[in-house]
PLY file of the C-alpha trace (Angstrom):
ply
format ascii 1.0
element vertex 114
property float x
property float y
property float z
element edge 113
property int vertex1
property int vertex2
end_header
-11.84 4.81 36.15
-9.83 2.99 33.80
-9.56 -1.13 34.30
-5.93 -2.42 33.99
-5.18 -4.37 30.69
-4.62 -7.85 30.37
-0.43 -9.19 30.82
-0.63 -10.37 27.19
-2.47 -7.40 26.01
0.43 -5.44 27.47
3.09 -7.38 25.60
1.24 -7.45 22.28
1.21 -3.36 22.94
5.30 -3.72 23.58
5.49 -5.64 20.78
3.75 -2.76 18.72
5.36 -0.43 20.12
8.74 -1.51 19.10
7.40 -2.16 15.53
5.95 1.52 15.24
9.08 2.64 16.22
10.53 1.11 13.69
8.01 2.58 11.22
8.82 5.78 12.83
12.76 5.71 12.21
11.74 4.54 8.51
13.35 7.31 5.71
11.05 6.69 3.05
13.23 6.88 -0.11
16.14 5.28 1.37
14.21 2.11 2.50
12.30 1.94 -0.66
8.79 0.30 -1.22
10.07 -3.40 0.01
11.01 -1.65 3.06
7.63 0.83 3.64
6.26 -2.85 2.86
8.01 -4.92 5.74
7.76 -2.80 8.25
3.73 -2.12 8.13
3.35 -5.83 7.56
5.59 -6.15 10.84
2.94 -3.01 12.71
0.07 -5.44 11.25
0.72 -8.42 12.60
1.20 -7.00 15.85
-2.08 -4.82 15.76
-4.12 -8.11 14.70
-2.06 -9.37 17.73
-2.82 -6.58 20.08
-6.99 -6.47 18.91
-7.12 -10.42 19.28
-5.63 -9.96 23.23
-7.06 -6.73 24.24
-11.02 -7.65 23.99
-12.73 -4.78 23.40
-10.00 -2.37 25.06
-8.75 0.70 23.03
-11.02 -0.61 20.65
-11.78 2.79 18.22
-7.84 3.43 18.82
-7.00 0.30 16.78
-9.36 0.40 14.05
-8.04 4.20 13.71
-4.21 3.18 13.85
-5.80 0.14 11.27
-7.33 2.45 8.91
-3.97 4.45 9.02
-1.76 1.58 8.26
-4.45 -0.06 5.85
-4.23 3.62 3.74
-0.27 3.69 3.49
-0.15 0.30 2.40
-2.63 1.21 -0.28
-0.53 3.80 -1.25
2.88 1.85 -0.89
0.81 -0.85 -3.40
0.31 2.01 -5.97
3.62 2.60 -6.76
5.07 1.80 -9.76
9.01 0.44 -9.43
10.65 1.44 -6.08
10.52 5.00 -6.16
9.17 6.78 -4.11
9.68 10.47 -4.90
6.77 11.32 -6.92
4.64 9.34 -3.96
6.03 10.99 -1.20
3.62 13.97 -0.10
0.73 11.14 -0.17
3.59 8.96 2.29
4.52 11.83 4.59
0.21 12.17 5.13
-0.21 9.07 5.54
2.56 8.15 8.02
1.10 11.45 10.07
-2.00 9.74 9.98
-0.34 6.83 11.24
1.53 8.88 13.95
-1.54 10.44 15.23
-3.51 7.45 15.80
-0.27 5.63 17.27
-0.15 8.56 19.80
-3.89 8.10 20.70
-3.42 4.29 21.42
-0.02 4.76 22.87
-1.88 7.14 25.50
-4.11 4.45 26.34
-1.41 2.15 26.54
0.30 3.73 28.68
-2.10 4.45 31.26
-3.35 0.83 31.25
-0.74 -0.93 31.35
1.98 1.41 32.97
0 1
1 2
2 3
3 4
4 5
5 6
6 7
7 8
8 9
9 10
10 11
11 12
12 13
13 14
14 15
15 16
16 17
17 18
18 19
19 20
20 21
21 22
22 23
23 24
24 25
25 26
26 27
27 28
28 29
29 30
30 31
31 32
32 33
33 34
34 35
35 36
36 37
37 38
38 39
39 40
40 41
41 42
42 43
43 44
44 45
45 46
46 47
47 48
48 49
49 50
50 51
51 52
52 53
53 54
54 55
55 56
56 57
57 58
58 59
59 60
60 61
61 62
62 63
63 64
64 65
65 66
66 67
67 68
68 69
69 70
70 71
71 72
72 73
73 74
74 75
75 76
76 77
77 78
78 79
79 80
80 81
81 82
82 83
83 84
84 85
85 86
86 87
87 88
88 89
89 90
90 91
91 92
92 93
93 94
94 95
95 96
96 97
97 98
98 99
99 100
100 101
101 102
102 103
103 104
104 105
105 106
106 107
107 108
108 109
109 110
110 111
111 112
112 113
């Protein structure tokens, strides 16, 4: 059985949600680096959020949505100038990576919290 999550875990997962959305609705060139930039520090902030209230729950879906984030701003920090063009296979894998983790968590979140 699964144990329902915490009230504030629940709202630091809204509070991702609504920032990987956000992430998700993103157009790459159009935003720019600055943009890629503010919006994964925005998805950041909330995971640290969501790890520090959540104790120990969805743990391995975190650190995977972490490692995904962590990687695209690697890549984001690579780039020369603000475009994007010449970066944007390595974007459009990592933002999948990103996606597929997000779906993992978002499963969990989901079913704990309803």
């Amino acid at each position: 059985g699964t144990t329902a999550a915490a009230p504030q875990a629940c709202a630091d997962a809204a509070a991702l949600k609504a920032s990987m959305a956000e992430l998700d609705q993103l157009d790459p060139p159009s935003a720019g680096k600055a943009g890629i930039q503010a919006a994964l520090d925005k998805v950041q902030a909330n995971l640290a959020a969501l790890r520090g209230s959540a104790t120990g729950q969805w743990g391995s879906q975190i650190t995977e949505l972490d490692g995904a984030v962590e990687a695209l701003k690697t890549t984001i920090a690579g780039i020369s100038g603000d475009s994007l063009v010449s970066d944007l296979p390595t974007i459009v894998s990592d933002l999948q990576r990103i996606d597929t983790a997000w779906t993992a968590l978002q499963q969990q979140i989901d079913q704990d919290c309803g």
